[in-house]
C-alpha beads as a LAMMPS data file, in Angstrom:
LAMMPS data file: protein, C-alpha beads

441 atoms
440 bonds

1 atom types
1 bond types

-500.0 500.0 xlo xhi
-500.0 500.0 ylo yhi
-500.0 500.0 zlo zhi

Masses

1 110.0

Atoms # bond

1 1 1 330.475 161.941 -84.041
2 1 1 331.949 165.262 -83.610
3 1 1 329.555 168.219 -82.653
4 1 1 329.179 170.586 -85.470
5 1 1 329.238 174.456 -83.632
6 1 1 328.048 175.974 -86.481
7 1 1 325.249 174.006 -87.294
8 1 1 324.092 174.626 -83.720
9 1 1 324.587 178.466 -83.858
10 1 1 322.742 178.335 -86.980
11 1 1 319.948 176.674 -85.661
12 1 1 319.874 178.592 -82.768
13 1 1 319.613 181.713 -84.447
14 1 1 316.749 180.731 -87.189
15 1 1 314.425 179.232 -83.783
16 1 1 315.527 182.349 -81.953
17 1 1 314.316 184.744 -85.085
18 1 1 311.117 182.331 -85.672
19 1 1 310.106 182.809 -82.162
20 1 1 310.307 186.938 -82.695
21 1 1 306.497 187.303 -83.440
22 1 1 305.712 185.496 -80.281
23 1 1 308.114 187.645 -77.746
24 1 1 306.209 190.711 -79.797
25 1 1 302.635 188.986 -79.357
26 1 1 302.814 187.368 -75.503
27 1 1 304.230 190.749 -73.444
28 1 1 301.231 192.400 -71.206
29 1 1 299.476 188.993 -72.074
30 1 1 297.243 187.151 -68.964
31 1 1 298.429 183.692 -69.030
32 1 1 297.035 181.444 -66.419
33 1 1 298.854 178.411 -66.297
34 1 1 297.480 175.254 -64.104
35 1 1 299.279 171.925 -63.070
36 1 1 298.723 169.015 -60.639
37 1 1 300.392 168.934 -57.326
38 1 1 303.170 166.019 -58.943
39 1 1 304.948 168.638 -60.879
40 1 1 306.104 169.635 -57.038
41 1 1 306.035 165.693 -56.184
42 1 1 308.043 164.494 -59.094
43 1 1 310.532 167.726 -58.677
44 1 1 309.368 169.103 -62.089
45 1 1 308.417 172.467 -60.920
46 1 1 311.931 173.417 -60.731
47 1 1 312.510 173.106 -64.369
48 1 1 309.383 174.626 -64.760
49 1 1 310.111 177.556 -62.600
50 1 1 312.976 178.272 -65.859
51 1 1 310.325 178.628 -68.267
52 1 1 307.671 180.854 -65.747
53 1 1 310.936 183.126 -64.997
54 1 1 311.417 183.423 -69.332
55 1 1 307.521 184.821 -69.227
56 1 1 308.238 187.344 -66.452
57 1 1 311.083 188.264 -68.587
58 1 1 308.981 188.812 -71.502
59 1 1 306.327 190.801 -69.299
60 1 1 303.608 188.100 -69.631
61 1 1 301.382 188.354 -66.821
62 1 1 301.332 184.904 -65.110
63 1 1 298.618 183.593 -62.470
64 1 1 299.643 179.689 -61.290
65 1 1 297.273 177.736 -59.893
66 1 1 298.505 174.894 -58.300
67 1 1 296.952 171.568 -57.178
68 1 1 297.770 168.999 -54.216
69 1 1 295.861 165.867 -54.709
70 1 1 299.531 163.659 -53.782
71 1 1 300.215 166.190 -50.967
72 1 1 296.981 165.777 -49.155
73 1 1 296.918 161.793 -49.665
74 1 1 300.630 162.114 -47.962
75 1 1 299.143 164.306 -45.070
76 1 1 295.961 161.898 -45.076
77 1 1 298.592 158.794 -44.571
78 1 1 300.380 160.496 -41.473
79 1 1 297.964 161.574 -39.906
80 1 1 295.554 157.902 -40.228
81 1 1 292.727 159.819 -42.374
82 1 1 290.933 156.956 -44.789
83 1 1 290.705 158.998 -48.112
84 1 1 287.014 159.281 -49.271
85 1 1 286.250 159.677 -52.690
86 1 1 282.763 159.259 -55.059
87 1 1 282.191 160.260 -58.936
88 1 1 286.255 160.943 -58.148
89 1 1 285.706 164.061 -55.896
90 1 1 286.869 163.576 -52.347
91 1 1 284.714 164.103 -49.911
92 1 1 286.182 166.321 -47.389
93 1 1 285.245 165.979 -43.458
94 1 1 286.787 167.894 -40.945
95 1 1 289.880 165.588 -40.901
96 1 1 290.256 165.268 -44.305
97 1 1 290.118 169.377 -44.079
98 1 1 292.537 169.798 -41.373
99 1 1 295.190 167.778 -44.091
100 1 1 293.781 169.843 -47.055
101 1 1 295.041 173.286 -45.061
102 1 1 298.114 171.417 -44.117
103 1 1 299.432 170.139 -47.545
104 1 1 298.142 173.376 -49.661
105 1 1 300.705 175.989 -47.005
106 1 1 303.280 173.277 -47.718
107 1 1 303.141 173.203 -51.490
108 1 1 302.710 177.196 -51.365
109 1 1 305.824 177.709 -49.432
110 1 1 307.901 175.155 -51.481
111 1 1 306.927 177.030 -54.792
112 1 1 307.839 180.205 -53.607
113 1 1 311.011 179.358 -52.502
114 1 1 311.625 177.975 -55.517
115 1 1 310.308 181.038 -57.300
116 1 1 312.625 183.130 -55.453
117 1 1 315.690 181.400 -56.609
118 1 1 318.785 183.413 -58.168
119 1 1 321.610 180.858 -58.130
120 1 1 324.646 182.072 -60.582
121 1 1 325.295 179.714 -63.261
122 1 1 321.231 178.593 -63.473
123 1 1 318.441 180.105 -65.809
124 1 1 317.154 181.917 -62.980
125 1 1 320.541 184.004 -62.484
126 1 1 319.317 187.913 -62.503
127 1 1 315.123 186.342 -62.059
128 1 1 313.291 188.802 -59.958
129 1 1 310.425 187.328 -58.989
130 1 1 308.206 188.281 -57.055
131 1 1 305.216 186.271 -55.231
132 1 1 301.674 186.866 -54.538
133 1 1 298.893 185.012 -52.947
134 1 1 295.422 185.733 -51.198
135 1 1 292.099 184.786 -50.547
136 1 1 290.985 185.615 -54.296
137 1 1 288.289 182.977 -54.522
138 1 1 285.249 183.048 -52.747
139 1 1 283.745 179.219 -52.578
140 1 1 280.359 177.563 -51.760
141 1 1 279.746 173.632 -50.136
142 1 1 278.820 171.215 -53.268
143 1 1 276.171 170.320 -50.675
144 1 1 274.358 166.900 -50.765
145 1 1 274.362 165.319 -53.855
146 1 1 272.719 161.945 -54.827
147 1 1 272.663 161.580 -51.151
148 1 1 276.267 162.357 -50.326
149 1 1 277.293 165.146 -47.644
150 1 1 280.694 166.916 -49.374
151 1 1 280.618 168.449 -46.222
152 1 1 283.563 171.117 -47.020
153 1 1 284.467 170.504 -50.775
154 1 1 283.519 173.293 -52.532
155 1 1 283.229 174.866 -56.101
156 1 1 283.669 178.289 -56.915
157 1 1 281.294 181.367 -56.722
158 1 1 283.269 184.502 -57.001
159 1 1 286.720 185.203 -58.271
160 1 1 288.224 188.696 -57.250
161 1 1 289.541 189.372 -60.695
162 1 1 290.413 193.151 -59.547
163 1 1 292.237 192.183 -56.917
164 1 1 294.382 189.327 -59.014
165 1 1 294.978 192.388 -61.252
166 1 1 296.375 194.598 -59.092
167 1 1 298.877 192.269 -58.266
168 1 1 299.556 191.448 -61.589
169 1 1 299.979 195.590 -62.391
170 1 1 302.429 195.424 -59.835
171 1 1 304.480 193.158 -61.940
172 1 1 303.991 189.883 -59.379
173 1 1 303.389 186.136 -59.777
174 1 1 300.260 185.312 -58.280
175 1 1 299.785 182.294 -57.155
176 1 1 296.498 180.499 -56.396
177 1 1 295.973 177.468 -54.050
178 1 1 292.556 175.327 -55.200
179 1 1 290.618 176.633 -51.984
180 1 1 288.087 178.825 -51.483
181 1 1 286.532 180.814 -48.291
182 1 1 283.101 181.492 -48.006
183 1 1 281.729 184.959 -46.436
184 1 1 281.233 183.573 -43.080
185 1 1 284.913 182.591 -42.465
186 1 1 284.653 178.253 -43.721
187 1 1 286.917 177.173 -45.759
188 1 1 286.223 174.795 -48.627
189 1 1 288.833 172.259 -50.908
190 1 1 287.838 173.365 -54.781
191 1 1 289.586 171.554 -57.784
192 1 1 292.288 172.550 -59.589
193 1 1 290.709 173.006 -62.910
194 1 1 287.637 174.521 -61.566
195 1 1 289.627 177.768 -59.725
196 1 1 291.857 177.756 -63.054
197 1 1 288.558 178.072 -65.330
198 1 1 286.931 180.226 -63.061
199 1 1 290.315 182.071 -62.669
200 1 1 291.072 182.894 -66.306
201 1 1 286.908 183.471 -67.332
202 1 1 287.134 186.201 -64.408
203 1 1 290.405 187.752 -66.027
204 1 1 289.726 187.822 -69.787
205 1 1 292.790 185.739 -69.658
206 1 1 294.752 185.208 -72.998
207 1 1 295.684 181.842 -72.687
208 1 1 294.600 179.070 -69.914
209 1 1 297.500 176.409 -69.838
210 1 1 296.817 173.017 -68.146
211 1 1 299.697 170.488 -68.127
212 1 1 298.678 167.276 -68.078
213 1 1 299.860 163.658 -67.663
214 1 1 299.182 163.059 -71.865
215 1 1 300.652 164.626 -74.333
216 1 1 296.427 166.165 -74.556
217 1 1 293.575 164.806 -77.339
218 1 1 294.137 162.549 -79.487
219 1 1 292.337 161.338 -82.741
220 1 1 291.260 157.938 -83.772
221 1 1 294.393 156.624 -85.159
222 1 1 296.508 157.869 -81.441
223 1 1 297.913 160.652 -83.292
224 1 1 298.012 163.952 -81.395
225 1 1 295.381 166.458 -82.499
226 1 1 297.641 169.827 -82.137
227 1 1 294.349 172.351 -82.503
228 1 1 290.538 172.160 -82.101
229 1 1 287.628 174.289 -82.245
230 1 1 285.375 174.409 -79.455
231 1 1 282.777 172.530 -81.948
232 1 1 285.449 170.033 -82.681
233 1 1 286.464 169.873 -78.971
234 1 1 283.078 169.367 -77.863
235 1 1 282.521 166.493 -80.321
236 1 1 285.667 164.845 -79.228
237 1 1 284.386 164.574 -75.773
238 1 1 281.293 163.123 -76.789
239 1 1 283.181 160.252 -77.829
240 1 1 284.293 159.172 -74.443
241 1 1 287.324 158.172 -75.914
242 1 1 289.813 160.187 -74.513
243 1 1 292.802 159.903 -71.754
244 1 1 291.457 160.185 -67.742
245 1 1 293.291 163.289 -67.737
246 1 1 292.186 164.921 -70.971
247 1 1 288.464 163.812 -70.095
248 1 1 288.914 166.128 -66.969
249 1 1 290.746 169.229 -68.945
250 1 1 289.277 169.484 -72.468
251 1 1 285.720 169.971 -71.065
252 1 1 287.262 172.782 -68.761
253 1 1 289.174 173.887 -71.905
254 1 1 285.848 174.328 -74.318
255 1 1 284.225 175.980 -71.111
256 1 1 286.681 178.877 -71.043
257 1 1 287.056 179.652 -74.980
258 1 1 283.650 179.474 -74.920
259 1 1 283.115 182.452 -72.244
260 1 1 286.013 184.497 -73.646
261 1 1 289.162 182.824 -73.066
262 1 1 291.002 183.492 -76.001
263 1 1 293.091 179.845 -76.426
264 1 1 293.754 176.919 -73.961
265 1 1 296.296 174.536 -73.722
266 1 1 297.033 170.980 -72.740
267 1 1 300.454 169.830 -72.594
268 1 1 302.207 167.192 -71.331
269 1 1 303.948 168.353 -68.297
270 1 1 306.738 165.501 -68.455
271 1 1 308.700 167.300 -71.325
272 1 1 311.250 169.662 -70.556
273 1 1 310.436 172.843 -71.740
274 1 1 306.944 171.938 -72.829
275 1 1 305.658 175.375 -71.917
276 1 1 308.217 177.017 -74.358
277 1 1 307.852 174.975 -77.190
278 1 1 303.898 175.509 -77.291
279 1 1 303.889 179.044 -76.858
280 1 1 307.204 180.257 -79.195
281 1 1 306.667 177.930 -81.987
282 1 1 305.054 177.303 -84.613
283 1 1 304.170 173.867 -84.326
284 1 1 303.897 173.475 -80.785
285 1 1 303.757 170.436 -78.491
286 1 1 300.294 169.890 -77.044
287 1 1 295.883 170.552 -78.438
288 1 1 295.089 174.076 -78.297
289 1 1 291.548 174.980 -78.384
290 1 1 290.096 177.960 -79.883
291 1 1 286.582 179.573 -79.903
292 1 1 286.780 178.942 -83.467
293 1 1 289.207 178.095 -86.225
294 1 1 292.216 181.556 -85.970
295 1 1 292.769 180.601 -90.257
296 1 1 291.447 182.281 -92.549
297 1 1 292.583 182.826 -96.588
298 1 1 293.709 186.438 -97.743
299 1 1 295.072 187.966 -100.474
300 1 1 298.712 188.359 -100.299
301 1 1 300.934 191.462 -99.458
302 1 1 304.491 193.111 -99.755
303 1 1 304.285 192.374 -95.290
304 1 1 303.719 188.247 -96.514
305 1 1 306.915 187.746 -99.100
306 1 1 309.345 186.578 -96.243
307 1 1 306.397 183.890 -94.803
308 1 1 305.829 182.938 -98.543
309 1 1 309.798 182.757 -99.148
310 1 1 309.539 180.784 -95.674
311 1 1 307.547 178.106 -96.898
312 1 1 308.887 177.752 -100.774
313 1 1 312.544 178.051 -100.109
314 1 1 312.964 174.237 -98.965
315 1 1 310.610 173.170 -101.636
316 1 1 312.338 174.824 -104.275
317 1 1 315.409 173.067 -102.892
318 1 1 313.966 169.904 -103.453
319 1 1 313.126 170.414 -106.755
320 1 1 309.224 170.459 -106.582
321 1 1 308.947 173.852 -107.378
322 1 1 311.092 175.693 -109.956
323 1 1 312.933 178.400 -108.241
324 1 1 311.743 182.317 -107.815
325 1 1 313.663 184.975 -107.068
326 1 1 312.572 187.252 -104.576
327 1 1 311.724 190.049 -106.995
328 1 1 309.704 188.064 -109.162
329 1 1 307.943 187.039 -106.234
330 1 1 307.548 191.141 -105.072
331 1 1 306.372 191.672 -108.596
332 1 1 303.496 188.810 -108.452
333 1 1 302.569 189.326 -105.079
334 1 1 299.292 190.392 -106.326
335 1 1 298.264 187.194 -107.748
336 1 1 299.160 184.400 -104.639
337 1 1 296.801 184.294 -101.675
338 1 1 297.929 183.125 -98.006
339 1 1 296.126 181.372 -95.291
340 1 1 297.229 183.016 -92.058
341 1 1 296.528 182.071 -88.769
342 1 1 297.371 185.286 -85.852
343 1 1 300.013 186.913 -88.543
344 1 1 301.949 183.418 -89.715
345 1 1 301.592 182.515 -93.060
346 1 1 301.161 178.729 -92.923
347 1 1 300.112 177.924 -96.961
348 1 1 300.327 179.955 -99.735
349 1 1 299.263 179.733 -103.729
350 1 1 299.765 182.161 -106.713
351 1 1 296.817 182.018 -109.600
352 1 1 297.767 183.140 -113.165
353 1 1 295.048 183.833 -115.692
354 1 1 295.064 182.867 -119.338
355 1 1 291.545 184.327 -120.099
356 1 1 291.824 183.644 -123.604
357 1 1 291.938 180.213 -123.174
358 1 1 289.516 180.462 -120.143
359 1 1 291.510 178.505 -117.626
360 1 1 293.749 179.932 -115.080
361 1 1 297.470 178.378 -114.062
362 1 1 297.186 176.932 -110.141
363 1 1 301.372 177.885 -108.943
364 1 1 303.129 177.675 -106.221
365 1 1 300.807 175.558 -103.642
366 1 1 302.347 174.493 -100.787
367 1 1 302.144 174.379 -96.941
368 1 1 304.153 174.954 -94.034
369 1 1 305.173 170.904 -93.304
370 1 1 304.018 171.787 -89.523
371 1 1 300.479 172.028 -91.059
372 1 1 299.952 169.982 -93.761
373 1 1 297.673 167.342 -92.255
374 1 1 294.999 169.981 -91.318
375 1 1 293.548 169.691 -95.041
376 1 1 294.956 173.306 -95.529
377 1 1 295.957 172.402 -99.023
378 1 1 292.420 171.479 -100.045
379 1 1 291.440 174.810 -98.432
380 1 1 293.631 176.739 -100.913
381 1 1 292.696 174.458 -103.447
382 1 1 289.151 175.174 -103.246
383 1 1 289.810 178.886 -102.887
384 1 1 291.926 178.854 -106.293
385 1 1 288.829 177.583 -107.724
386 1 1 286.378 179.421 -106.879
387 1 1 288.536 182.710 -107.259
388 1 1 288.643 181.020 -111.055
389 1 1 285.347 180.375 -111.472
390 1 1 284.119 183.690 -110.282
391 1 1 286.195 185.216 -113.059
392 1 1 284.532 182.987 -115.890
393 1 1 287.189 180.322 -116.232
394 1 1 286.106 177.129 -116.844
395 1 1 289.550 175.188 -115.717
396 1 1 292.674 175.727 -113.886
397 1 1 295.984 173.855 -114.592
398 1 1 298.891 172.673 -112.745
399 1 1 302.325 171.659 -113.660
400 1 1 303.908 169.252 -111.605
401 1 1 306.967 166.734 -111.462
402 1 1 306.701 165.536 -107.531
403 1 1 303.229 165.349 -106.689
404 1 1 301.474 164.095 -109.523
405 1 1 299.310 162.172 -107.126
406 1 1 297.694 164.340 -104.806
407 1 1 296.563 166.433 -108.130
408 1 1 295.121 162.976 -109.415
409 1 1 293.108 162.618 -106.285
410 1 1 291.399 165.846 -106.693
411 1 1 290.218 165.755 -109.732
412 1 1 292.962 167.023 -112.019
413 1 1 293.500 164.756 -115.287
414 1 1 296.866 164.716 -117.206
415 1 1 297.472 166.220 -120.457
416 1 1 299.872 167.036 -123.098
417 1 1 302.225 170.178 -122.857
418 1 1 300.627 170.678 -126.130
419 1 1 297.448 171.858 -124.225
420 1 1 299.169 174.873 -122.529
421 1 1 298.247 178.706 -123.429
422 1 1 300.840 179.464 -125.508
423 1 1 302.387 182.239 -123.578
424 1 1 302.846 178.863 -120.996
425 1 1 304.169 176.805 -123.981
426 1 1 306.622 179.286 -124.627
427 1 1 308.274 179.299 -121.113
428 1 1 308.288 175.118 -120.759
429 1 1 311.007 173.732 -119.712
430 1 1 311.623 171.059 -121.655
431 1 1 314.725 169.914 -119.317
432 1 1 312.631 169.637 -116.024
433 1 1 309.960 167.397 -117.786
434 1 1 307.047 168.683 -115.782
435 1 1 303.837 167.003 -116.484
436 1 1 300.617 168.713 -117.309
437 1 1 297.202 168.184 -115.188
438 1 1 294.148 169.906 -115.972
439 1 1 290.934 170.141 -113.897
440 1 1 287.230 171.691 -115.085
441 1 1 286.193 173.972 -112.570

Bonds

1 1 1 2
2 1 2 3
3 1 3 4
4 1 4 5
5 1 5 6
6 1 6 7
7 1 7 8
8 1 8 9
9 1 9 10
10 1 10 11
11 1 11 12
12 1 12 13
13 1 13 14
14 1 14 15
15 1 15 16
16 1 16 17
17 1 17 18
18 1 18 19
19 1 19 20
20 1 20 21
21 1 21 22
22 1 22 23
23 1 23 24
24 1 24 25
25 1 25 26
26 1 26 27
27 1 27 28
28 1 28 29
29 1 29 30
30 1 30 31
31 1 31 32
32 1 32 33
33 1 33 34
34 1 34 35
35 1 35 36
36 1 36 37
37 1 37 38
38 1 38 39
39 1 39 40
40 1 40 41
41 1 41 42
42 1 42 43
43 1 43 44
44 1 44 45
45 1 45 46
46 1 46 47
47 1 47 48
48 1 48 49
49 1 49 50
50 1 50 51
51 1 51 52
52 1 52 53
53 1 53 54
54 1 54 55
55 1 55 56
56 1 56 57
57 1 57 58
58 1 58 59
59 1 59 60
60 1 60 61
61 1 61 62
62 1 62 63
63 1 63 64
64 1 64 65
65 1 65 66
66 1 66 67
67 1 67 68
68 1 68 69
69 1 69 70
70 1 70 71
71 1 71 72
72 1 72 73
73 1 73 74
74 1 74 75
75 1 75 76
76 1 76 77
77 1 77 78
78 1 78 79
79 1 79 80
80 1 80 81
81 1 81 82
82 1 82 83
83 1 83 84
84 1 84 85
85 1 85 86
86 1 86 87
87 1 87 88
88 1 88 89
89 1 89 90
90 1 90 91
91 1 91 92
92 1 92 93
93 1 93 94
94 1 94 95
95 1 95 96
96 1 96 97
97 1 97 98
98 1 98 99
99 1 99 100
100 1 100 101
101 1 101 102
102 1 102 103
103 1 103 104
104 1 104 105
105 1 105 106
106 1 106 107
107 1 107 108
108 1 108 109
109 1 109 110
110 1 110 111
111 1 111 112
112 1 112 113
113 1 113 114
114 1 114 115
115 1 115 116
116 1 116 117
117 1 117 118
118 1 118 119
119 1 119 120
120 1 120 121
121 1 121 122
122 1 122 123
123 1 123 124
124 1 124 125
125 1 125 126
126 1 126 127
127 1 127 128
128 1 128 129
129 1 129 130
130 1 130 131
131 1 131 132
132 1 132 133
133 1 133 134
134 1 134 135
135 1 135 136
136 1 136 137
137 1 137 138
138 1 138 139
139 1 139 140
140 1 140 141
141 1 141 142
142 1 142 143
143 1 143 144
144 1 144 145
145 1 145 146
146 1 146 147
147 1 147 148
148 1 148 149
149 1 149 150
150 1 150 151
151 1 151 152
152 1 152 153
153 1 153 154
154 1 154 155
155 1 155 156
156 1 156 157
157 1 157 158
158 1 158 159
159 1 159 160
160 1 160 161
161 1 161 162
162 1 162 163
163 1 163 164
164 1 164 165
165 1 165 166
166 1 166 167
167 1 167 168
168 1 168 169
169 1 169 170
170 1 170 171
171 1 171 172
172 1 172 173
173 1 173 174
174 1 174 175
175 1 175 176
176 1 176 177
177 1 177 178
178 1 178 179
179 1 179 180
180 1 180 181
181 1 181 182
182 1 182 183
183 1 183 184
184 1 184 185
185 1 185 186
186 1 186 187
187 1 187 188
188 1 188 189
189 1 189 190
190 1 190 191
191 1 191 192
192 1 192 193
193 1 193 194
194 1 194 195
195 1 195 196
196 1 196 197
197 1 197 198
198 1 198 199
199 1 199 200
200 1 200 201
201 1 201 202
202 1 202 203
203 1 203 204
204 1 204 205
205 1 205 206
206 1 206 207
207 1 207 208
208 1 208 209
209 1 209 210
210 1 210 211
211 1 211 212
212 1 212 213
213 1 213 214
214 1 214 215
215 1 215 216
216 1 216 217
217 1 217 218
218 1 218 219
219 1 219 220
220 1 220 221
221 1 221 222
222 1 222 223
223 1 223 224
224 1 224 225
225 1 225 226
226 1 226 227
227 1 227 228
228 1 228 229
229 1 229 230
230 1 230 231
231 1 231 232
232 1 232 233
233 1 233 234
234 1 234 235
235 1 235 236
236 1 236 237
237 1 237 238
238 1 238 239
239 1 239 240
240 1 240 241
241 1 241 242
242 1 242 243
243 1 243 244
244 1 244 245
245 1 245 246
246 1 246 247
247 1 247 248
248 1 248 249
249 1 249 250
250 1 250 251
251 1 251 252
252 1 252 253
253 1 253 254
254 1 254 255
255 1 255 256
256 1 256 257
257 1 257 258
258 1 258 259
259 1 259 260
260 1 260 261
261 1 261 262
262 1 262 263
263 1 263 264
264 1 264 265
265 1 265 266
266 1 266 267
267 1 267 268
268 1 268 269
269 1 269 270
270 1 270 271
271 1 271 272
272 1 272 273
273 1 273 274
274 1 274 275
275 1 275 276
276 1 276 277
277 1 277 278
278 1 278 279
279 1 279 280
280 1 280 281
281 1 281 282
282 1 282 283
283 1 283 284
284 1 284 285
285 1 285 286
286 1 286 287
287 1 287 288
288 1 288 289
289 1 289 290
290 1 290 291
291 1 291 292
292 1 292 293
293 1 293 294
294 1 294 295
295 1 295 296
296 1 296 297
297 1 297 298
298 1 298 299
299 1 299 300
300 1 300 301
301 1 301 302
302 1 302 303
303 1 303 304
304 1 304 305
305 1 305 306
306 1 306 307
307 1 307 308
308 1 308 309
309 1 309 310
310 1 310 311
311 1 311 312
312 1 312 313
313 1 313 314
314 1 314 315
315 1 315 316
316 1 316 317
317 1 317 318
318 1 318 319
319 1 319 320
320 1 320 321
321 1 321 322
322 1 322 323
323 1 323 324
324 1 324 325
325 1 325 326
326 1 326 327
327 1 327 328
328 1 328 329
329 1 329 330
330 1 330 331
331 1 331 332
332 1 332 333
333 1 333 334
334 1 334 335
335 1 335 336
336 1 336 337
337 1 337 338
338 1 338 339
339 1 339 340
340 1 340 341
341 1 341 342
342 1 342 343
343 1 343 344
344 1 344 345
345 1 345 346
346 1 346 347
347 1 347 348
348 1 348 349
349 1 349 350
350 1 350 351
351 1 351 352
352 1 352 353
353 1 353 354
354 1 354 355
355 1 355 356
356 1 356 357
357 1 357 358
358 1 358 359
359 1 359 360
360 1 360 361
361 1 361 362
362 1 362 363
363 1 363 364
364 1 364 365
365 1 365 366
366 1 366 367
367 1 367 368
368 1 368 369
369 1 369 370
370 1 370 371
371 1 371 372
372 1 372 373
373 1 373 374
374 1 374 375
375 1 375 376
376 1 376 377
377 1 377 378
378 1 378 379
379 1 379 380
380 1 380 381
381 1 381 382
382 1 382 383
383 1 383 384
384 1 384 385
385 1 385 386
386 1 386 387
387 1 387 388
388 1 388 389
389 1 389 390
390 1 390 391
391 1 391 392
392 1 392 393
393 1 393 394
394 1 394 395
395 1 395 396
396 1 396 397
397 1 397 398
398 1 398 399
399 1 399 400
400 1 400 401
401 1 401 402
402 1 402 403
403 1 403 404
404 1 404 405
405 1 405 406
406 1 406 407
407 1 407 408
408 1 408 409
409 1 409 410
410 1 410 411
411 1 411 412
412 1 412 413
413 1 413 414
414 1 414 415
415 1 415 416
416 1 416 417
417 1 417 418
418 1 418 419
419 1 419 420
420 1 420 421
421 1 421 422
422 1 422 423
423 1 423 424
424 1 424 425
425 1 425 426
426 1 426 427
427 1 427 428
428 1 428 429
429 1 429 430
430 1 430 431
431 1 431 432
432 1 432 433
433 1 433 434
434 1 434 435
435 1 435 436
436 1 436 437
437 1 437 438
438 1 438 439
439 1 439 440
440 1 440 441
């Protein structure tokens, strides 16, 4: 089949005008982004050094924090050092250490070189990136526990969040290795998601990223669960139900948001362009977690019309709703309410009294497809109802031709055009055939 150019362009251009908002919201952001050492093993940090070179571009502040479990087991093999590992935390001895040192300076070097890449004909043509790294986190030994020496693993204490700024002011990468040094010169082998936590706790950060080996939570049915609250995330892990991987990162997740993190991610680091997708649309890819749910239901403005037009345009397409004309819908902005979530619209309604009749006309209800299995609907549902009820009204009304069901299931019960206010009678179409459902509120 022959490529269609235009239809390309086009969609290009409507992705590249949706993702506006974000480029506005994400520049002087703190993102801290954290990965396993096989996005270096698998040769995935290449690809992802595109998308990390797109956030310099956009003057995010990025802090990468990098792990080397596969690099150290590849030093451990070479040099004859049996791995040791209990509760799936290696024990590190002096050997194991030596191969800990070893494989972190490799991975470090290997990512900055490919950091510093500028080949012509590449994304990173024109990237100017430069590199930082340090001894930003101060560690302690794990100690003895449940009779086990951890000898030098460590967790962290401190982490120099001034200096990590600095570097960050200076318009450079920094990059952070998972160890740690103690005051009296030792070094000790943290985790990855422990100096990422710790990291972007220390920095306010706006975002902590993990990629992960899943595509991140999942519900009971397998179905990705693309946002959670830290209530809802901490109930999830309660359930022990949940990928290795996403056992490890939703905990550190919840722990973050909770001490003033303002989102974290987990997305699956095999799909090209992950990154991108969850941070510059509005669907996104992987489970976000917030400290609590961003929504919230307003009444609508002039600012909302082109989110509202967003939203109705396809429908009106369709055929489920009649058609509105953008004036009309300037005119009546007064009477729809939105729920927005950080300045998109994702549902909208419009409410049109009949107080002689006491009921009140429910218009205009739909959501963003992206979120309509969040129960949004029901939320604007309920609000039109109670915004009714508050009034005096004792029902509200729909009129409907392609979702006669979902009123059904909600309590609405079918009537005869006959029953409309007549200021409503008088503007039925008789030609469209719209059936009548009426709920007591």
């Amino acid at each position: 089949m022959a490529r269609n150019p235009k239809l390309k362009t086009e969609a290009f251009v409507k992705w590249f005008r949706s993702a506006t908002p974000y480029i506005h919201r994400w520049g002087g952001a703190t993102f801290v982004i954290a990965f396993g050492g096989e996005v270096l093993e698998d040769g995935e940090f290449q690809q992802l050094t595109h998308d990390i070179n797109v956030l310099v571009s956009l003057e995010v502040r990025v802090v990468l924090v990098h792990g080397t479990r596969p690099q150290i087991e590849k030093q451990m093999r070479e040099h004859g050092v049996t791995p040791r590992y209990v509760a799936n935390r290696r024990v590190t001895d002096d050997k194991a250490l030596s191969c800990v040192k070893e494989a972190n300076g490799i991975v470090r070097v290997e990512m900055e070189a490919l950091l510093s890449m500028e080949l012509a004909n590449s994304p990173m043509w024109g990237a100017d990136i430069r590199v930082s790294s340090g001894n930003f986190v101060t560690a302690k030994p794990v100690g003895v526990v449940n009779g086990v020496d951890f000898q030098h693993t460590g967790e962290v204490r401190k982490i120099d969040a001034e200096g990590i700024r600095r570097r960050l002011d200076d318009d450079e990468v920094v990059l952070i290795s998972p160890l740690g040094f103690s005051p009296t010169g030792d070094v000790f082998n943290c985790t990855l998601e422990d100096v990422a936590t710790s990291t972007a706790i220390a920095l306010g950060a706006d975002k902590l990223i993990f990629l992960t080996e899943t595509a991140g939570a999942l519900d009971a049915k397998g179905k990705l669960i693309s946002e959670l609250t830290v209530r809802e995330a901490s109930e999830l892990t309660a359930s022990n139900n949940l990928p290795e991987d996403v056992q490890v990162y939703l905990p550190c997740a919840i722990k973050a948001c909770s001490q003033g993190v303002k989102r974290s991610h987990l997305i699956s680091r095999h799909v090209d362009g992950a990154l991108l997708i969850e941070l510059f649309t509005h669907h996104g890819i992987g489970t976000m977690v917030v400290p609590e749910s961003p929504e919230h239901i307003r009444v609508a403005t002039l600012e909302d019309v082109p989110g509202i037009v967003q939203i109705l345009e396809p429908l009106e397409q369709q055929g489920v709703l009649v058609k509105r004309e953008r004036e009309a819908l300037e005119r009546d902005i007064g009477r729809f309410f939105v729920i927005e979530s950080e300045g998109n619209i994702l549902g909208c309604a419009a409410l049109y009294h009949f107080p002689d009749r006491q009921t009140a006309e429910l218009a205009a209800l739909a959501v963003n497809p992206f979120y309509r299995d969040g129960g949004r609907g029901e939320r604007l549902l309920a609000h039109a109802e109670a915004k009714a009820r508050a009034t005096g009204l004792k029902s509200i009304f729909v009129l409907s031709t392609r979702t006669t069901h979902w009123f059904l299931e909600r309590g609405f019960v079918e009537t005869d055009p006959g029953w409309l206010p007549e200021r409503k009678q008088a503007l039925y179409n008789y030609d469209r055939r719209s059936k009548v459902f009426v709920k007591e509120i």
